[in-house]
DODREN-757767 format. One record per residue (C-alpha): residue number from 1; chain; x, z, y. Coordinates in steps of 0.02 Angstrom, whole numbers, plus 50000, padded with zeros to 5 digits. Each point is the difference from the previous one (the first is absolute). Example, Ala and Ser with C-alpha at 12.3 -4.5 7.8 and 13.67 -1.06 7.14 Angstrom:
BEGIN
+-------+------+-------+-------+-------+
| torti | firo |     X |     Z |     Y |
+-------+------+-------+-------+-------+
|     1 |    A | 50615 | 50390 | 49775 |
|     2 |    A | 50069 | 49967 | 50172 |
+-------+------+-------+-------+-------+
END
This chain:
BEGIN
+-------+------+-------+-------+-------+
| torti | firo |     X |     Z |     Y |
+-------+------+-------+-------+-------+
|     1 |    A | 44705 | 42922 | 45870 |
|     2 |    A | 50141 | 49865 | 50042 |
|     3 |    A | 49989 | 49937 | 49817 |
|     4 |    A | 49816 | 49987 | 49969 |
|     5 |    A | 49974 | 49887 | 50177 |
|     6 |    A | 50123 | 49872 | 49920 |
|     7 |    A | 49974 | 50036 | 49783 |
|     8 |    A | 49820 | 49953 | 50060 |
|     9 |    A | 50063 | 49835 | 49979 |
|    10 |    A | 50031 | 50000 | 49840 |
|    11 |    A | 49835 | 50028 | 49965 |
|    12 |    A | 49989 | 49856 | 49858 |
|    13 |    A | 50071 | 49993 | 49847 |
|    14 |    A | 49902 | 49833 | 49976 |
|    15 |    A | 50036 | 49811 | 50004 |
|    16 |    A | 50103 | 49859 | 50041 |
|    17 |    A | 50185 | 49914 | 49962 |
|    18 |    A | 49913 | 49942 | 49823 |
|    19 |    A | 49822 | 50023 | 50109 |
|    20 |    A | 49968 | 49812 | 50031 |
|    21 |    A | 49799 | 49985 | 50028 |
|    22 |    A | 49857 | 50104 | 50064 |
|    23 |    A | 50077 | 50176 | 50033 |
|    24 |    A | 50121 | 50034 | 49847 |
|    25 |    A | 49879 | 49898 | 49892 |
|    26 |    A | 50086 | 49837 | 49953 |
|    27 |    A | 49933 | 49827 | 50065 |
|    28 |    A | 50027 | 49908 | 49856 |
|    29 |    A | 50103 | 50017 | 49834 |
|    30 |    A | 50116 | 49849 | 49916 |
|    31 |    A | 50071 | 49864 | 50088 |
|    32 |    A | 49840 | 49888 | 49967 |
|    33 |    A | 49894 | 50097 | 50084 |
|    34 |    A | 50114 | 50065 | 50156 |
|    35 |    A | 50003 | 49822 | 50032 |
|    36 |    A | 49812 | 50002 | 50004 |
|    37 |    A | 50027 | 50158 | 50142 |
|    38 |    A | 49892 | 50095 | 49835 |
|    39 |    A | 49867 | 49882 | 49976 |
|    40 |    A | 49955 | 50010 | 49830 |
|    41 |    A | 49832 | 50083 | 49961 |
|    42 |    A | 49931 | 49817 | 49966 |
|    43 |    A | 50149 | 49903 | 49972 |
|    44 |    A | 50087 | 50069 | 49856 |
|    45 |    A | 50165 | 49912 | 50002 |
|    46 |    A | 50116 | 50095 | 49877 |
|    47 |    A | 49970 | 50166 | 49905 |
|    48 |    A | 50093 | 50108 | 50120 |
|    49 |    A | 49859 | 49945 | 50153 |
|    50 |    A | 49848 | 49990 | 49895 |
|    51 |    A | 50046 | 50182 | 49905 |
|    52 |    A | 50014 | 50089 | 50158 |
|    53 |    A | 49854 | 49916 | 50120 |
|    54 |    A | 49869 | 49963 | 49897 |
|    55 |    A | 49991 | 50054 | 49777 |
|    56 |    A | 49882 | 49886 | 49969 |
|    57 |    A | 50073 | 49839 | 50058 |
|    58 |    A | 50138 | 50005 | 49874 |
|    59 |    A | 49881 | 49870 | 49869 |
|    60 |    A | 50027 | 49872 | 50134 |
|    61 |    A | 50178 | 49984 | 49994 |
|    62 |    A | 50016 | 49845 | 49867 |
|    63 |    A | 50122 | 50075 | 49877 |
|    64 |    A | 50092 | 50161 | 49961 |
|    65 |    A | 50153 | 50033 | 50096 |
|    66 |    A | 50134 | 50147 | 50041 |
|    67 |    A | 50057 | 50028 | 50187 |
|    68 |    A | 50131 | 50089 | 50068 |
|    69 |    A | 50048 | 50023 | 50179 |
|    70 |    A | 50124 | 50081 | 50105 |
|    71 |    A | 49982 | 50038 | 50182 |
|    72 |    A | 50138 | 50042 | 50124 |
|    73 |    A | 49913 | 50083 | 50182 |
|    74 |    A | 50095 | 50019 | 50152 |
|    75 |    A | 49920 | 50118 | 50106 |
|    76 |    A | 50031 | 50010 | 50177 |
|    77 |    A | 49951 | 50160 | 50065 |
|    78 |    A | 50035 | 50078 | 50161 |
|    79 |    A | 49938 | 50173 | 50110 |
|    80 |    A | 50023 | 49988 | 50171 |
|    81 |    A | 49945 | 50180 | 50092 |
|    82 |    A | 50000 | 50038 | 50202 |
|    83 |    A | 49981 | 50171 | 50098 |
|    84 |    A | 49978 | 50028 | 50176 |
|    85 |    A | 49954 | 49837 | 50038 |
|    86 |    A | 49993 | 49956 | 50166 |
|    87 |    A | 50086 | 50135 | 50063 |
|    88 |    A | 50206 | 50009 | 50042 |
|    89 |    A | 50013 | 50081 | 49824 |
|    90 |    A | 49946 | 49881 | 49880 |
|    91 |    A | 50084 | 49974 | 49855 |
|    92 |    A | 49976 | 49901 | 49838 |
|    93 |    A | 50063 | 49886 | 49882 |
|    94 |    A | 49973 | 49886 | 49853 |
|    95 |    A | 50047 | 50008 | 49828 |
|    96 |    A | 49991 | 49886 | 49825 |
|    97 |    A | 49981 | 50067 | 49842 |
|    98 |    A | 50116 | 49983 | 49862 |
|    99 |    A | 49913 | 49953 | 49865 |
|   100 |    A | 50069 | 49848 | 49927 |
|   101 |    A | 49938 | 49904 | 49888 |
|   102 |    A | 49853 | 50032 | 49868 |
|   103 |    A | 49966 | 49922 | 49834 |
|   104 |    A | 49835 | 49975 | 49935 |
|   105 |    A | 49960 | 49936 | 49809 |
|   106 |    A | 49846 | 49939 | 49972 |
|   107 |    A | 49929 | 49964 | 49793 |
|   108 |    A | 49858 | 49910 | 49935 |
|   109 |    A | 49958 | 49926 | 49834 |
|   110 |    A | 49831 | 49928 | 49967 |
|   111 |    A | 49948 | 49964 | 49822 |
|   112 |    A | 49833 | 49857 | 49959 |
|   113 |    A | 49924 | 50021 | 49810 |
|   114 |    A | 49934 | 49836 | 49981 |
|   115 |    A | 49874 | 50066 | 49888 |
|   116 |    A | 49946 | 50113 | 50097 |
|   117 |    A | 49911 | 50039 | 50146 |
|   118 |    A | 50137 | 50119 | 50054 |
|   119 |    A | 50143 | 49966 | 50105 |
|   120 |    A | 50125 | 50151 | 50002 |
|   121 |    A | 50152 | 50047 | 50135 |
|   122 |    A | 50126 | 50124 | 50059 |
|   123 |    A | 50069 | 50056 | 50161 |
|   124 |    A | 50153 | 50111 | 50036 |
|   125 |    A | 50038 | 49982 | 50181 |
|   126 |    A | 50036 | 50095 | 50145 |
|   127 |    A | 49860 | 49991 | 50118 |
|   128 |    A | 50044 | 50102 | 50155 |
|   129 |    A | 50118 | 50130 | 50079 |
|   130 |    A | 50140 | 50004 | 50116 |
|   131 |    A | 50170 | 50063 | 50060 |
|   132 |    A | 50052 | 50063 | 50167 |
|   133 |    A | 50180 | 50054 | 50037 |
|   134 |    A | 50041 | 50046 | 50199 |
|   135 |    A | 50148 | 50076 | 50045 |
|   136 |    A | 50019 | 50131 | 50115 |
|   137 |    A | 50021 | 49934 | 50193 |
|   138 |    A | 50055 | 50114 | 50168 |
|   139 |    A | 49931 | 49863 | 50093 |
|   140 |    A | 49806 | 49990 | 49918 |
|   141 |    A | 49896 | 50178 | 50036 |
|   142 |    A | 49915 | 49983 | 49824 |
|   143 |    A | 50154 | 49972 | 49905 |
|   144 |    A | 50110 | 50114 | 50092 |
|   145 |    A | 50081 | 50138 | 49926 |
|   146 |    A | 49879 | 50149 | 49969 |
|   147 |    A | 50094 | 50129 | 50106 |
|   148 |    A | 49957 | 49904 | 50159 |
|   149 |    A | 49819 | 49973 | 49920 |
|   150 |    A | 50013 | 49866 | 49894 |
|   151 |    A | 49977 | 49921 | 49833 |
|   152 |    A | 50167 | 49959 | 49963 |
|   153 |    A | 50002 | 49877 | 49838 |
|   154 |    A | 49844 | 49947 | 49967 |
|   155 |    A | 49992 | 49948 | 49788 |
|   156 |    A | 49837 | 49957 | 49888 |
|   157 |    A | 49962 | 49908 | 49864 |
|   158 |    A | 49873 | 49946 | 49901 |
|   159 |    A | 49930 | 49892 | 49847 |
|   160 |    A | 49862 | 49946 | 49891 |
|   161 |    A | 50002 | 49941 | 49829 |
|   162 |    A | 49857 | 49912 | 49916 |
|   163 |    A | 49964 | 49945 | 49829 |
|   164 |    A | 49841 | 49936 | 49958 |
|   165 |    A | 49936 | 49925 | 49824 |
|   166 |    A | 49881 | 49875 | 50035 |
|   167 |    A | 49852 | 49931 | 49904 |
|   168 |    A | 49880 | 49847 | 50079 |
|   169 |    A | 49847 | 49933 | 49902 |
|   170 |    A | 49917 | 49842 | 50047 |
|   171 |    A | 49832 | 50024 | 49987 |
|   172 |    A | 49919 | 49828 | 50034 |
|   173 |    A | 50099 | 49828 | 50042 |
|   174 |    A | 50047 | 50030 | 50178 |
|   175 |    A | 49984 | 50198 | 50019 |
|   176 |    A | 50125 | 50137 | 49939 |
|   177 |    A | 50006 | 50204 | 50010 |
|   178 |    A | 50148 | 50083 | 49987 |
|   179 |    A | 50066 | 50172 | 49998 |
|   180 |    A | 50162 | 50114 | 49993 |
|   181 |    A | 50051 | 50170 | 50008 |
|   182 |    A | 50142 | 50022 | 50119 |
|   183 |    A | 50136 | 50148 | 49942 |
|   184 |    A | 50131 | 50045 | 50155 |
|   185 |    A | 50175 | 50072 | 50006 |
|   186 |    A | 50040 | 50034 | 50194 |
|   187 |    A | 50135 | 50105 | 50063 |
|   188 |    A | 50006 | 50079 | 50178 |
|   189 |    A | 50146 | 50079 | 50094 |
|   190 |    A | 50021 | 50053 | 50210 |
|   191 |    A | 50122 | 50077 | 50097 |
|   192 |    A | 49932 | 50109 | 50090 |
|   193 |    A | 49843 | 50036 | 49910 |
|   194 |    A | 49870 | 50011 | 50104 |
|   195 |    A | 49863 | 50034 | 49897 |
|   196 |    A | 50048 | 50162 | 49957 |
|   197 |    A | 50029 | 50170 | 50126 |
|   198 |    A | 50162 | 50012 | 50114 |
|   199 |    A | 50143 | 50147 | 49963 |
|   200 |    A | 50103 | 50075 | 50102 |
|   201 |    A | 50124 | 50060 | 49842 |
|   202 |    A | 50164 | 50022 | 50123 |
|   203 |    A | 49917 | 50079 | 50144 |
|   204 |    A | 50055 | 49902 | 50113 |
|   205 |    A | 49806 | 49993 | 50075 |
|   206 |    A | 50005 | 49813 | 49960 |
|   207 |    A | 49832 | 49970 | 49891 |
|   208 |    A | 50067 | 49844 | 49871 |
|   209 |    A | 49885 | 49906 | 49867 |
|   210 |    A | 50065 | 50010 | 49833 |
|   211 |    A | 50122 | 49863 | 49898 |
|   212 |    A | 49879 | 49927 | 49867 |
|   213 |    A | 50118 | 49858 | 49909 |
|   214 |    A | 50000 | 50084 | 49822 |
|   215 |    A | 49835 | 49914 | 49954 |
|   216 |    A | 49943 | 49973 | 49818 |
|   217 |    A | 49902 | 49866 | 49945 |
|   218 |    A | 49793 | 50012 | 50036 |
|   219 |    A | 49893 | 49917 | 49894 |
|   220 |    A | 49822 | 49914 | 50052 |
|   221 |    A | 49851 | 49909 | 49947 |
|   222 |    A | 49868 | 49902 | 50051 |
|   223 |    A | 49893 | 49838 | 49951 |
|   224 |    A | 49967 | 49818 | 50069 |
|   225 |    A | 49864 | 49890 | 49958 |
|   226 |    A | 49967 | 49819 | 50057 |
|   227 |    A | 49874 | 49853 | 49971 |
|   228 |    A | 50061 | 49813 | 50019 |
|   229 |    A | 49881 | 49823 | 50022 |
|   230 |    A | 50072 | 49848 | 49955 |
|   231 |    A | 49921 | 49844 | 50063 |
|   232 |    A | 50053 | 49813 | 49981 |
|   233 |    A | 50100 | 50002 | 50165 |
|   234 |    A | 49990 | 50185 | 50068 |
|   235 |    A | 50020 | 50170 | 49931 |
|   236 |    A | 49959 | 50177 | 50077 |
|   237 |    A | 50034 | 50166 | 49939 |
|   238 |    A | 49998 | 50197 | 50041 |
|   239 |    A | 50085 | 50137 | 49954 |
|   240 |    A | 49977 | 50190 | 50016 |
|   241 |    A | 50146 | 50118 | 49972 |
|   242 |    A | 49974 | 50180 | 50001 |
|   243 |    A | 50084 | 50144 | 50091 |
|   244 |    A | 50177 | 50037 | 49914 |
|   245 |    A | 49994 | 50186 | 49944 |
|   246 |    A | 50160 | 50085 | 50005 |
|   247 |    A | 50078 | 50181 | 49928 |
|   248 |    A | 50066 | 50094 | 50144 |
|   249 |    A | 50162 | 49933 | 50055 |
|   250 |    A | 50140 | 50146 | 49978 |
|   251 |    A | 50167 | 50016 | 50077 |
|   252 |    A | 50144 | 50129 | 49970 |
|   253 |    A | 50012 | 49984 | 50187 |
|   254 |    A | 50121 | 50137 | 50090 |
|   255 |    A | 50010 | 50110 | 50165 |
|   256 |    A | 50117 | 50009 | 50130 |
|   257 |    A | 50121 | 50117 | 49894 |
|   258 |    A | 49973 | 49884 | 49854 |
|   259 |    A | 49895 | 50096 | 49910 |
|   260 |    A | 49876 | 49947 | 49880 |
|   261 |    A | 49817 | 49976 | 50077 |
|   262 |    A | 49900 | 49895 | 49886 |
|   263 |    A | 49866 | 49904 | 50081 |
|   264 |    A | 49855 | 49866 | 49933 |
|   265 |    A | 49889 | 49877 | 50106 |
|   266 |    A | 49824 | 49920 | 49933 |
|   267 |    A | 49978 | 49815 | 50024 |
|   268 |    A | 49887 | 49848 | 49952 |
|   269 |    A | 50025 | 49819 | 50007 |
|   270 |    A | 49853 | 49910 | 50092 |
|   271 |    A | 49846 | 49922 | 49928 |
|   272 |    A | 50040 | 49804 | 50041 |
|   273 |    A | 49837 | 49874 | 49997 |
|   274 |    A | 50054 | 49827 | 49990 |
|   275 |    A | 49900 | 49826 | 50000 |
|   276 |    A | 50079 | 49842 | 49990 |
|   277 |    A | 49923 | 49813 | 49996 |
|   278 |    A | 50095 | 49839 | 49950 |
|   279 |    A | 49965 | 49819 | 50019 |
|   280 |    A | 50090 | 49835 | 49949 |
|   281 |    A | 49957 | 49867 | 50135 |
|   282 |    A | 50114 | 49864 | 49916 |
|   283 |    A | 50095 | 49992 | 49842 |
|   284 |    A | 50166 | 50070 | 50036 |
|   285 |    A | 49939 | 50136 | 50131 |
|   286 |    A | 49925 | 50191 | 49983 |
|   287 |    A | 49970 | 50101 | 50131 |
|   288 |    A | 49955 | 50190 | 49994 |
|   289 |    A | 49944 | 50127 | 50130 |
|   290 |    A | 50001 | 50203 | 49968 |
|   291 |    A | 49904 | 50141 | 50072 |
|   292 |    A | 50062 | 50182 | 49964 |
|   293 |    A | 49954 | 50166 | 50036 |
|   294 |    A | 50098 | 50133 | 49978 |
|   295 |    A | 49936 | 50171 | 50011 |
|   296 |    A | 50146 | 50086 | 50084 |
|   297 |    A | 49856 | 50124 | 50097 |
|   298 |    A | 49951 | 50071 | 49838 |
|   299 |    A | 50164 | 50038 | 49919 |
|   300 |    A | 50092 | 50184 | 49982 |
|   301 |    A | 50142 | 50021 | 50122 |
|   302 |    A | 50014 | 49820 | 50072 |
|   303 |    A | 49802 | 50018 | 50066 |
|   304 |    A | 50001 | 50154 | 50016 |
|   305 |    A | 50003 | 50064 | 50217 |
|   306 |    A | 50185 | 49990 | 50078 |
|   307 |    A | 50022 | 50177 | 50050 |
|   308 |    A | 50095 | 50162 | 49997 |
|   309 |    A | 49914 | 50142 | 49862 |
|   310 |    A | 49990 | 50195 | 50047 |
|   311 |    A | 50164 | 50011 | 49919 |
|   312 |    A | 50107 | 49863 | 50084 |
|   313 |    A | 49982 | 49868 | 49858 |
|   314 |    A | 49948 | 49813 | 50039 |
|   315 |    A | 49820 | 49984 | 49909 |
|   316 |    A | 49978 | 49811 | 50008 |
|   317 |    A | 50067 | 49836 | 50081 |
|   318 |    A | 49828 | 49946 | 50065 |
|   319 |    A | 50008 | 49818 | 49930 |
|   320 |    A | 49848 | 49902 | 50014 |
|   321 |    A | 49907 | 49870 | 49865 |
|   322 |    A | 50041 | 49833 | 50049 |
|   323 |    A | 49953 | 49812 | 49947 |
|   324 |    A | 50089 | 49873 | 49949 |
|   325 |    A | 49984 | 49818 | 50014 |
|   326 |    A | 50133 | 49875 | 49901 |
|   327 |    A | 49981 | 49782 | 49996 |
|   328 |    A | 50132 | 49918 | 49862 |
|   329 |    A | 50004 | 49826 | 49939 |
|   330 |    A | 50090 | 49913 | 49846 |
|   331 |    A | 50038 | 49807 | 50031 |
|   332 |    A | 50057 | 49924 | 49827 |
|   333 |    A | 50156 | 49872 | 50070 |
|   334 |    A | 50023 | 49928 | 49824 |
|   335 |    A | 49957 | 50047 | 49851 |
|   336 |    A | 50133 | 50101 | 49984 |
|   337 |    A | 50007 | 50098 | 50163 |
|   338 |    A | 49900 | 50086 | 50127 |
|   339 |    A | 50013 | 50077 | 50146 |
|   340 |    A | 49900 | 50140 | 50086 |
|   341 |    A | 49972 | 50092 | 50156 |
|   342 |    A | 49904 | 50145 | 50086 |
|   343 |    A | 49967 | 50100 | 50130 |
|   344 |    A | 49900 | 50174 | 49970 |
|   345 |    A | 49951 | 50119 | 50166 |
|   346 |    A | 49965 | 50196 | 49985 |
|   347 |    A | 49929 | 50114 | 50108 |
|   348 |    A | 50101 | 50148 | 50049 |
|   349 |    A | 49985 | 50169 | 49911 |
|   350 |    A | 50097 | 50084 | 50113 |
|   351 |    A | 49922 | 50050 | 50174 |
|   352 |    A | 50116 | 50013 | 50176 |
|   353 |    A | 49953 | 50179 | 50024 |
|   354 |    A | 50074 | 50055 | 49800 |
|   355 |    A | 50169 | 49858 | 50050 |
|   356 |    A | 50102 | 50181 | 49976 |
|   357 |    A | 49946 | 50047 | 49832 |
|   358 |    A | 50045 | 49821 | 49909 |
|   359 |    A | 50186 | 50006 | 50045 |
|   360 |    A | 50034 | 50028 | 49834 |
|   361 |    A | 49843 | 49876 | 49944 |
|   362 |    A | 50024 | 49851 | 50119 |
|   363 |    A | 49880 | 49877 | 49929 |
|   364 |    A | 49932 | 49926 | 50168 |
|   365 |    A | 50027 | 49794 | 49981 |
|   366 |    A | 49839 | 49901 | 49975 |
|   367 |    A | 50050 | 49818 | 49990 |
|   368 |    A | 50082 | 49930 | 49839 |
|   369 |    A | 50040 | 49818 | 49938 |
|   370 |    A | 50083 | 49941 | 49851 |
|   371 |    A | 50051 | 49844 | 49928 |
|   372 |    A | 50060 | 49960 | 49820 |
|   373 |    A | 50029 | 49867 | 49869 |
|   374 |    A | 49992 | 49987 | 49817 |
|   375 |    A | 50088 | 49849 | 49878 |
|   376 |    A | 49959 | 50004 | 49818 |
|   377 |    A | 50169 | 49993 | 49942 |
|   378 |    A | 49926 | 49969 | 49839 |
|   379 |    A | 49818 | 49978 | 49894 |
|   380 |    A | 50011 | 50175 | 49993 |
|   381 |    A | 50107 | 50070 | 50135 |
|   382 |    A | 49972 | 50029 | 50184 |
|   383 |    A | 50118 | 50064 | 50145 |
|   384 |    A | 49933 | 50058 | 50161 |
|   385 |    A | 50071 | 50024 | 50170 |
|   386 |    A | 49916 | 50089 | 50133 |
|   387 |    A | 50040 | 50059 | 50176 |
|   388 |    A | 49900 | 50135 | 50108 |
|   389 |    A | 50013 | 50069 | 50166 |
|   390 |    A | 49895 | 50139 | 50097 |
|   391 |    A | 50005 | 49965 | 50183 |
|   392 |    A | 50065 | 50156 | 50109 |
|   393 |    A | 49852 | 50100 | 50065 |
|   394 |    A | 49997 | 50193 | 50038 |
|   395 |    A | 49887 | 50140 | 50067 |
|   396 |    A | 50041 | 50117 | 50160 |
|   397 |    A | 49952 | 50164 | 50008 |
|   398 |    A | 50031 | 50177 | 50084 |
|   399 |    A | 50135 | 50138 | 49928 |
|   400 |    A | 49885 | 50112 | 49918 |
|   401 |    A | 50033 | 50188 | 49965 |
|   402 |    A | 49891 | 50144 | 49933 |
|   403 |    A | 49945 | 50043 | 50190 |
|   404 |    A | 49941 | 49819 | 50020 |
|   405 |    A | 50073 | 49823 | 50059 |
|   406 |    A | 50154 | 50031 | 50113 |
|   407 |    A | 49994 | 49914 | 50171 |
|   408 |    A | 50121 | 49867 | 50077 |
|   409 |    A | 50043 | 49960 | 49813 |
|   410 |    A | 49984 | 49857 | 49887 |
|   411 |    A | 50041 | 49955 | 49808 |
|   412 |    A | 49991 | 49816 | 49941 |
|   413 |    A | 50019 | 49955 | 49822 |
|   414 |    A | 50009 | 49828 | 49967 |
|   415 |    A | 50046 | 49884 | 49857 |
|   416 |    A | 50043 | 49823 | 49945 |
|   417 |    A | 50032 | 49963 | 49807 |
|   418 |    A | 50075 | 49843 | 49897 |
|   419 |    A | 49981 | 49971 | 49830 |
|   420 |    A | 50062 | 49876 | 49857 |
|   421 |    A | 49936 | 49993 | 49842 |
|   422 |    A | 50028 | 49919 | 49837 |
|   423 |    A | 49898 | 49958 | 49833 |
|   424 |    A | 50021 | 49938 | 49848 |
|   425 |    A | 49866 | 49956 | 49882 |
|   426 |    A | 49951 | 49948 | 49817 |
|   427 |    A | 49835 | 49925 | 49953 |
|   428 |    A | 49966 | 49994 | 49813 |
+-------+------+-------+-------+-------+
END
């Protein structure tokens, strides 16, 4: 019973290193609109922003144009774990993951038919995921090795895949619909894998989750739909974008004698509300503010109750739905170049009490800013620069095992990220 007090901790296969937002769900896409902090439900700046926020708002973007953006996130994370505190034995340490760095790519191409009343677009971006790498560490409980009780390396991964053809039709002068079917690719790998039942293949009376890192791609689907108002000098729009529906995630995972134990989890991506207003107080000047909800609560595995089954296996990593709220603004310098900035807060979907169970899924930071700048190099061509940082926050909570939280103990999982990110763009 050694193992399963520490593999607890493993518990979740879900979310963070590319995980820059609410949870694993990305805060913004592009370098545009990360240097909005993700406002962009009613300020549609470039296709990348306006494809993923909001479908409709694509016919207010003044031309067509092709974006492409690359994201590099350094991600900070770190466990820190305590027993017998208080007492003449405790012990604990702190450790950082290696992860390195991630790449994201973002797409977009939006399309105008000036004879029509159809403007049509194209996503293929990566919207959410993460990567978690700790090392084994004598001197952390939770990552020690599994023969004193526990972890030992602690490795996950994960990452979503969206591409989403786009159609908007403006329906009057100032109002738009706009709709898209959204197709996923996502890959998930953990070591252990907690999901599934502990062996104890080499009798060694050591119960050990599986290996699940042979994963094969899972394909999903889903649907958003948006409405956007243009006035004279504001805008406001909403989205709505379904549930993500996944196949069942399968690893060739292995047991302790490296056998084959094959081994599948169910997941969905979260329902995510959004409403957005924009105004123009002077020429050269937008401003935008975001409200989110993400629907965390509702989802399979991430919402479902952080626990312990009949048969050992984690059922759930107990996240809860969360808003979010994100203010950007554009000032034009010269005609030529502009320069933007945000700041976006999120609530927290992961409570104290469940800490444990995210060590693999630290996604705890709330407060966000970004700032960026674009120069049209020429009529047609943009370059964008944007910078983005995630303060450090984290979330305390008890060593949990299958009899219940252990006392005098303590696991923190905390995280800080950085991220630059580059565009380039073509309006035509």
């Amino acid at each position: 019973m050694r193992n399963f007090c520490a593999v607890t901790f493993v518990c979740v296969l879900v979310t963070q290193s590319t995980s820059f937002g609410q949870g694993f769900v990305l805060s913004g896409l592009g370098a545009t609109n990360r240097s909005m902090a993700g406002a962009g439900t009613a300020a549609p700046l470039d296709a990348i922003g306006a494809l993923h926020w909001n479908p409709a708002s694509i016919t207010a973007l003044p031309e067509s144009r092709f974006d492409v953006s690359a994201e590099a996130v350094f991600n900070r994370n770190e466990v820190e774990s305590r027993v017998g505190i208080g007492t003449p034995f405790e012990f604990g340490g702190v450790t950082s993951s290696d992860n390195g760095a991630a790449v994201l790519p973002a797409i977009g191409t939006v399309i105008h038919d000036p004879n029509s009343i159809f403007t049509y677009g194209l996503g293929l971006n990566t919207i959410g995921g993460f990567s978690v790498n700790f090392p084994g560490d004598p001197t952390n409980p939770v990552l020690a090795p599994p023969a004193v009780g526990g972890l030992g390396a602690a490795y996950s991964r994960f990452g979503v895949v969206q591409v989403a053809p786009t159609i908007s039709a403006q329906v009057t002068e100032r109002l738009s619909i706009g709709i898209a079917p959204t197709i996923h690719i996502a890959e998930a790998q953990a070591r252990p894998f907690p999901f599934s039942a502990p062996n104890d293949a080499n009798g060694d009376t050591v119960l050990s989750y599986p290996v699940g890192i042979g994963a094969q791609p899972t394909w999903g689907l889903g649907v958003q739909v948006g409405a956007f108002y243009e006035a004279e000098y504001w805008s406001m729009g909403m989205s709505v974008k379904s549930p993500q529906w996944f196949q069942s995630f399968k690893l060739n995972a292995s047991d302790e004698l490296g056998m084959p134990t094959p081994v599948e989890v169910v997941l969905t991506y979260p329902l995510i509300v959004s409403w957005g207003v924009a105004a123009r107080p002077v020429d050269r000047l937008l401003l935008a503010l975001d409200v989110r909800y993400v629907d965390f609560a509702s989802t399979k595995l991430f919402g479902s109750s952080a626990a312990f089954g009949a048969d050992g296996s984690v059922t759930g990593l107990g996240w809860k739905s969360v808003f979010f709220v994100a203010l950007g603004a554009q000032y034009e310098l010269t005609d030529r170049i502009r320069l933007r900035g945000g700041y976006s807060y999120s609530q927290n979907p992961i409570s104290n009490q469940d800490a444990m169970f995210s060590i693999q899924a630290p996604a705890p930071y709330q407060h966000l800013t970004g700032l960026g700048a674009s120069v049209d190099v020429t009529d047609n061509l943009e370059f964008t620069l944007t910078w983005v940082h995630a303060f450090e926050n984290s979330v305390t909570g008890p060593i949990v095992t299958p009899a219940g939280p252990m006392p005098l103990s303590m696991v923190r999982v905390g995280q800080e990220v950085d991220s630059a990110v580059m565009a380039v763009s073509y309006t035509f």
